[in-house]
BAVEXTI-220036 format. One record per residue (C-alpha): residue number from 1; x, y, z; residue in three letters. Coordinates in steps of 0.2 Angstrom, whole numbers, plus 2048, in hexadecimal, padded with zeros to 3 digits. Example, Ala and Ser with C-alpha at 12.3 -4.5 7.8 and 13.67 -1.06 7.14 Angstrom:
REM residues 2
[selo 1,[83E,7EA,827],"ALA"] [selo 2,[844,7FB,824],"SER"] 
***
This chain:
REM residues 254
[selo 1,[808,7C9,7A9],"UNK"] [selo 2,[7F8,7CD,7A0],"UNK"] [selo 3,[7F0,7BE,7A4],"UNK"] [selo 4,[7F2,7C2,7B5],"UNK"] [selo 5,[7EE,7D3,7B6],"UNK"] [selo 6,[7DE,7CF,7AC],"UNK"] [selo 7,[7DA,7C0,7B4],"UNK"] [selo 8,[7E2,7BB,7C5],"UNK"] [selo 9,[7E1,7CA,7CD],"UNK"] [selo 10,[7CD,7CC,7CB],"UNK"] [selo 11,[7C9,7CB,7DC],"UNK"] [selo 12,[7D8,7DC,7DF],"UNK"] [selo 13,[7C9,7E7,7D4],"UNK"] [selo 14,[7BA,7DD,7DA],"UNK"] [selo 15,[7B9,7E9,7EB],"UNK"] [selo 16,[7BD,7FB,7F0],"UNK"] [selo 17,[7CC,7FB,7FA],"UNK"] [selo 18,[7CA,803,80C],"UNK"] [selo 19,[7DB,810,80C],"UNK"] [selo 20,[7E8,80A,81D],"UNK"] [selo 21,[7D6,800,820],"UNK"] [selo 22,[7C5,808,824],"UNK"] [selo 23,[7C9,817,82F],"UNK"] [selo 24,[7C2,825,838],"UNK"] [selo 25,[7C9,82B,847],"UNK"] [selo 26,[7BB,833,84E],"UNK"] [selo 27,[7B3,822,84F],"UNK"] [selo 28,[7C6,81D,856],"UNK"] [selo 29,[7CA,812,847],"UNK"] [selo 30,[7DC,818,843],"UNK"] [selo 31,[7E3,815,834],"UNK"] [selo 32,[7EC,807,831],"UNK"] [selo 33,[7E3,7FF,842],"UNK"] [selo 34,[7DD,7EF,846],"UNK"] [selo 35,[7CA,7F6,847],"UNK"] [selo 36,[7CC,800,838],"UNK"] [selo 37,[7D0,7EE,82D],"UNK"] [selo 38,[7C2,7E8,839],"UNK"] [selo 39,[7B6,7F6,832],"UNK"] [selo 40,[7BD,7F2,821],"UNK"] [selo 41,[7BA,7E1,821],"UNK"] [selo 42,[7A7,7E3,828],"UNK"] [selo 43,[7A5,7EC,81A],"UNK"] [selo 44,[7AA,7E1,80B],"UNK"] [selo 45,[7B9,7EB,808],"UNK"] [selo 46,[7CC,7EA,804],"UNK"] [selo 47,[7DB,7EE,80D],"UNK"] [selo 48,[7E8,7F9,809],"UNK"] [selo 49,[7F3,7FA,816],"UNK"] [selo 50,[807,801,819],"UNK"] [selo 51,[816,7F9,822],"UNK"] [selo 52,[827,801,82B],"UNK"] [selo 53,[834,7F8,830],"UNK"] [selo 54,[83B,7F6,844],"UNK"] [selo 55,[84B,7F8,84A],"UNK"] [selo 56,[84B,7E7,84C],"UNK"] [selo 57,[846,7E4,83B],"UNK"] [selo 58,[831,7E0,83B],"UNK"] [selo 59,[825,7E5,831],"UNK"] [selo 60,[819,7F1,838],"UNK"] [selo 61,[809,7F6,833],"UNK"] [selo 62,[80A,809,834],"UNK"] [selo 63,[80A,818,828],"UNK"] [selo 64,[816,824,830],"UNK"] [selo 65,[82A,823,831],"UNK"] [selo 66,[828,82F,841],"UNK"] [selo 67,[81C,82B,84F],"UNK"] [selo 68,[816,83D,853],"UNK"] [selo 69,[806,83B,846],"UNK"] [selo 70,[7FB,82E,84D],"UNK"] [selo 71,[803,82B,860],"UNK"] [selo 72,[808,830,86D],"UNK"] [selo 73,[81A,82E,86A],"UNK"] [selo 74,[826,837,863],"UNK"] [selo 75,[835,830,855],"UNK"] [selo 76,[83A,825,849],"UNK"] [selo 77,[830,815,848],"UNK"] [selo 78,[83F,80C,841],"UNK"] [selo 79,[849,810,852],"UNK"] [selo 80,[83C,807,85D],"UNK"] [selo 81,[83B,7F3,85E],"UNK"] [selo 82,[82C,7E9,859],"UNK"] [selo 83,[828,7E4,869],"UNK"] [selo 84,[829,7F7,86E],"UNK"] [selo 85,[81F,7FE,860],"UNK"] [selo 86,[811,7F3,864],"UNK"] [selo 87,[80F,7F8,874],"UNK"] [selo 88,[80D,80B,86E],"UNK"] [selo 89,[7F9,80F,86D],"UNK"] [selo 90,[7F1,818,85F],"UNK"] [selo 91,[7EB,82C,864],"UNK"] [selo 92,[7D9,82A,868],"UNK"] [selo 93,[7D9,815,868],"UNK"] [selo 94,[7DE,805,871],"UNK"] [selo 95,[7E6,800,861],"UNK"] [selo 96,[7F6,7FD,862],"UNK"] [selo 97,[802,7FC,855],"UNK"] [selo 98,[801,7EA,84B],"UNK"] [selo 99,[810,7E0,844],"UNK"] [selo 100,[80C,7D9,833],"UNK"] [selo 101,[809,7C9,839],"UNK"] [selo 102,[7FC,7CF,845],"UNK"] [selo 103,[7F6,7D9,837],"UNK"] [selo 104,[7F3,7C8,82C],"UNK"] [selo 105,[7EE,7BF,839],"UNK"] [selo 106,[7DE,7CA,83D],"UNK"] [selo 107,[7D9,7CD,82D],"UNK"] [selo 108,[7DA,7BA,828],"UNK"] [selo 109,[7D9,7BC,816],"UNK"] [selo 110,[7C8,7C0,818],"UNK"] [selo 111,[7CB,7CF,80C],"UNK"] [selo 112,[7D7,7D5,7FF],"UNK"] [selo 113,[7E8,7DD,808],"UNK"] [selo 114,[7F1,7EA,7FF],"UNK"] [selo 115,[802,7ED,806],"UNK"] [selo 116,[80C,7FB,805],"UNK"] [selo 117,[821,7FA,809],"UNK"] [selo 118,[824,80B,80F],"UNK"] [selo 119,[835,811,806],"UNK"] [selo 120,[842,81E,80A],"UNK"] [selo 121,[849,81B,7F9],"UNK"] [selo 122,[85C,819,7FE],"UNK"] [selo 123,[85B,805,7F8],"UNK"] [selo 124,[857,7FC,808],"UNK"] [selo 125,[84E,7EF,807],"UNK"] [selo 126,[84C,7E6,819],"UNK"] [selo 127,[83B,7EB,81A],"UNK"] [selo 128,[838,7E2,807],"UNK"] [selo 129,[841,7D3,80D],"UNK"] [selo 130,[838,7D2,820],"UNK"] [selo 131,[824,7D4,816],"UNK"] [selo 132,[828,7C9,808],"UNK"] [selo 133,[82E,7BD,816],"UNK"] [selo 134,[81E,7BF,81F],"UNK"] [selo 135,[811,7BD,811],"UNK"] [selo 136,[81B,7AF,809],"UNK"] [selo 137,[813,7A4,816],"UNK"] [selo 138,[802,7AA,812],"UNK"] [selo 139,[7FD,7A2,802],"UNK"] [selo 140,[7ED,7A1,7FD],"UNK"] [selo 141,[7EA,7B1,806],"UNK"] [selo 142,[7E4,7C2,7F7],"UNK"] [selo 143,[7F4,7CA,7FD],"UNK"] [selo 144,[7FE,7D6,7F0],"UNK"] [selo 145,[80C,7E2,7F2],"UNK"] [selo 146,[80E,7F4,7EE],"UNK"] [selo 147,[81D,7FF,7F0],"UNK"] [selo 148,[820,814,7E8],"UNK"] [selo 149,[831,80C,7E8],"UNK"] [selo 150,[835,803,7D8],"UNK"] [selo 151,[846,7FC,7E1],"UNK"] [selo 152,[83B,7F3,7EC],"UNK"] [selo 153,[82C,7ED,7DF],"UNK"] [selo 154,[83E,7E6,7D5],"UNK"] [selo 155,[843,7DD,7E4],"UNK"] [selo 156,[832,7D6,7E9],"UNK"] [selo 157,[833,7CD,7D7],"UNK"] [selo 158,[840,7BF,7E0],"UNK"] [selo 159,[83C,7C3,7F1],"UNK"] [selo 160,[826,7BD,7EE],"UNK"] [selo 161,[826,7B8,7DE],"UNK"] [selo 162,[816,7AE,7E3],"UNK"] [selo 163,[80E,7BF,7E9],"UNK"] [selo 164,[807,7CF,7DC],"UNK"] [selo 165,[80F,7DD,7DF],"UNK"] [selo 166,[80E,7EE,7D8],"UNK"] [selo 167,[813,803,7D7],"UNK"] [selo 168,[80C,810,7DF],"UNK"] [selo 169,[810,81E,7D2],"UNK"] [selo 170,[809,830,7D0],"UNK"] [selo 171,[80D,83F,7C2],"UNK"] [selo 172,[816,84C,7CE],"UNK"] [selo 173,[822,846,7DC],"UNK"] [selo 174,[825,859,7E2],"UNK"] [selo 175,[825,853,7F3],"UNK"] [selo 176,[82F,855,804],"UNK"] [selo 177,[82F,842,803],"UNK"] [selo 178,[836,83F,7F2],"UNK"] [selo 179,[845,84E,7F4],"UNK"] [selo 180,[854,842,7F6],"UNK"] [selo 181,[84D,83C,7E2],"UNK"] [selo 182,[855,849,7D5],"UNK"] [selo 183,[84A,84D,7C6],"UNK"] [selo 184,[84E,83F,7BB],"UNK"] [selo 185,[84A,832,7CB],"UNK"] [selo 186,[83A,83A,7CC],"UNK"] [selo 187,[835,83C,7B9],"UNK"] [selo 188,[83A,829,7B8],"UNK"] [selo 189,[82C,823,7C6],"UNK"] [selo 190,[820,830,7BE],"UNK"] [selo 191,[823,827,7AC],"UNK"] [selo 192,[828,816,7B3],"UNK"] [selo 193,[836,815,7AC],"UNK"] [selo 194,[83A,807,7B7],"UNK"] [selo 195,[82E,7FE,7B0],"UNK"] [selo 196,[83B,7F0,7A7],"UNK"] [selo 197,[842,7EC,7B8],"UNK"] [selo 198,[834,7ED,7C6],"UNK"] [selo 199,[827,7E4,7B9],"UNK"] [selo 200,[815,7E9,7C5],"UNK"] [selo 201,[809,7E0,7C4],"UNK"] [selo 202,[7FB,7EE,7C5],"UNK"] [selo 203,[7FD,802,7CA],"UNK"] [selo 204,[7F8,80C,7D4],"UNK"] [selo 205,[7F6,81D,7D0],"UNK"] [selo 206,[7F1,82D,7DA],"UNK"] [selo 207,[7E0,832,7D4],"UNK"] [selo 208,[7E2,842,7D1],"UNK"] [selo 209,[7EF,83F,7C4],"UNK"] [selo 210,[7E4,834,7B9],"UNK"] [selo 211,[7E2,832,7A9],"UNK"] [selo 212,[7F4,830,7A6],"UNK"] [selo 213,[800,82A,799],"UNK"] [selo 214,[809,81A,7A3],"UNK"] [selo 215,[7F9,814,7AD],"UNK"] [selo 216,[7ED,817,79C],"UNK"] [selo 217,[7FA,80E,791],"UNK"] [selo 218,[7FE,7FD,7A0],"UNK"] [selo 219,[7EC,7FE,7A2],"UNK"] [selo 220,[7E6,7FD,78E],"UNK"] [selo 221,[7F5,7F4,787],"UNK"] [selo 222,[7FB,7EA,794],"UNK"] [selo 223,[7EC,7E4,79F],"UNK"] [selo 224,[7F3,7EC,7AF],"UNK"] [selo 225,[7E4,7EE,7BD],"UNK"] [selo 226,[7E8,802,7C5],"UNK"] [selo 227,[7E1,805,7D1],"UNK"] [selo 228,[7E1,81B,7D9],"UNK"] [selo 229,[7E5,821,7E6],"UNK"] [selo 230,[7DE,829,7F3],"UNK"] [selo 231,[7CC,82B,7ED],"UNK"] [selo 232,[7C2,836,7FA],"UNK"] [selo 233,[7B4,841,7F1],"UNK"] [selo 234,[7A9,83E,7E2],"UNK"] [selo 235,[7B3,846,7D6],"UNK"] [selo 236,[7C2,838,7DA],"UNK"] [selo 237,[7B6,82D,7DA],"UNK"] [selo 238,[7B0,833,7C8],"UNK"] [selo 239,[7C3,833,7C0],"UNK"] [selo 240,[7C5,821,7C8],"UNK"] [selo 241,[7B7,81A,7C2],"UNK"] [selo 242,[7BB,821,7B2],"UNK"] [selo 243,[7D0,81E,7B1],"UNK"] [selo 244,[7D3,810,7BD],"UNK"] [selo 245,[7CC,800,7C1],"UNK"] [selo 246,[7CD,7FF,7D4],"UNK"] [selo 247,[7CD,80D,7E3],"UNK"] [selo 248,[7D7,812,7F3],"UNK"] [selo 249,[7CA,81A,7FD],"UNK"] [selo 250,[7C6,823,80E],"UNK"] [selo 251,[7BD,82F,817],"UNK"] [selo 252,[7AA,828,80F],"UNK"] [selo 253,[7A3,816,80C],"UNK"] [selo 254,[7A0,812,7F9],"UNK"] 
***
């Protein structure tokens, strides 16, 4: 695992990596857009992006579990069909929501590719088992996976064993998003706890929350790249540069 960390996954820390891809809305690069991995790509960075899953079981690249945010629509993303969701346009683009596989196919391993399983954390894994599916058949392609969901980083282990993958972790999980999680759930993730069973092979830790205990320690004595999240002023920028090896960013070019 340290040979790997230290060694195979150079090129993962080698570029800042572009968060949900080089956006700016004003400009109408959505997030998680074709153009914005466009933008990101002209500009020599990473990609991190995030997938949902469709009712009828693909992997979609899209933030959100609703639609209201960033379209038009309104709902659940995982009660609309592929072929449904990408016909639905972003708010102030022609983007239209990609498929993973349209994703990949644009960006063409041109770049590194961070992807996110979005988790509900109530154990499904259809959204694990449909992305590993899909980058399986990319080799050769800088693709690693990332997941807040230790459940799924353990399941990716059999599912891509060919592919990195990694946890998204932070300090504090006082959120709306983390309330089905009872308090030794969430102090587990913020200790990673899990860490015999999901085995990352890097982190990636919200930058507001560095230095920490787990990611200094997998970072000194274990070799682990961590990468912070989401860097978007200088004083993020500062404690990455400083705590981490590698950056999420957005809303400036470094």
């Amino acid at each position: 695992m340290t040979q790997l960390a230290t060694s195979g996954l150079g090129w993962l820390v080698a570029r800042p990596i572009a968060h949900r891809g080089l956006h700016d809305a004003k400009a109408g690069l959505i997030e998680n857009s074709l153009s914005a991995a466009e933008a990101a790509i002209a500009g020599g960075f990473g990609i991190e992006c995030d997938v949902q899953l469709s009712a009828d079981g693909e992997a979609m690249v899209f933030h959100d579990f609703v639609l209201d945010r960033l379209t038009a629509e309104t709902g659940l993303v995982n009660e609309r069909s592929a072929q449904a969701l990408a016909g639905i346009a972003f708010k102030g683009s022609s983007d239209r929501i990609p498929t993973l596989n349209v994703f990949l196919d644009a960006v063409a391993g041109r770049v590194p590719l961070v992807i996110e399983v979005k988790s509900r954390f109530d154990g499904a894994l259809a959204l694990a088992q449909r992305t590993a599916e899909i980058v399986n058949q990319r080799s050769g392609q800088p693709i690693v996976l990332k997941s807040f969901d230790p459940v799924i980083v353990t399941a990716l282990r059999e599912l891509a064993p060919g592919i990195p993958r990694g946890i998204v972790a932070m300090s504090d999980y006082s959120y709306p998003d983390y309330d089905r999680l009872n308090a030794a759930q969430k102090h587990a993730l913020a200790n990673l706890l899990h860490f015999g069973e999901s085995q990352p092979e890097f982190l990636s830790w919200k930058v507001a929350d560095l230095p920490s205990a787990a990611p200094y320690l997998c970072r000194g004595a274990l070799g682990l790249p961590v990468m912070s999240w989401t860097v978007r002023n200088a004083g993020d920028r500062e404690r990455a540069a400083l705590h981490a090896d590698q950056m999420v960013f957005e809303g400036f070019k470094p």
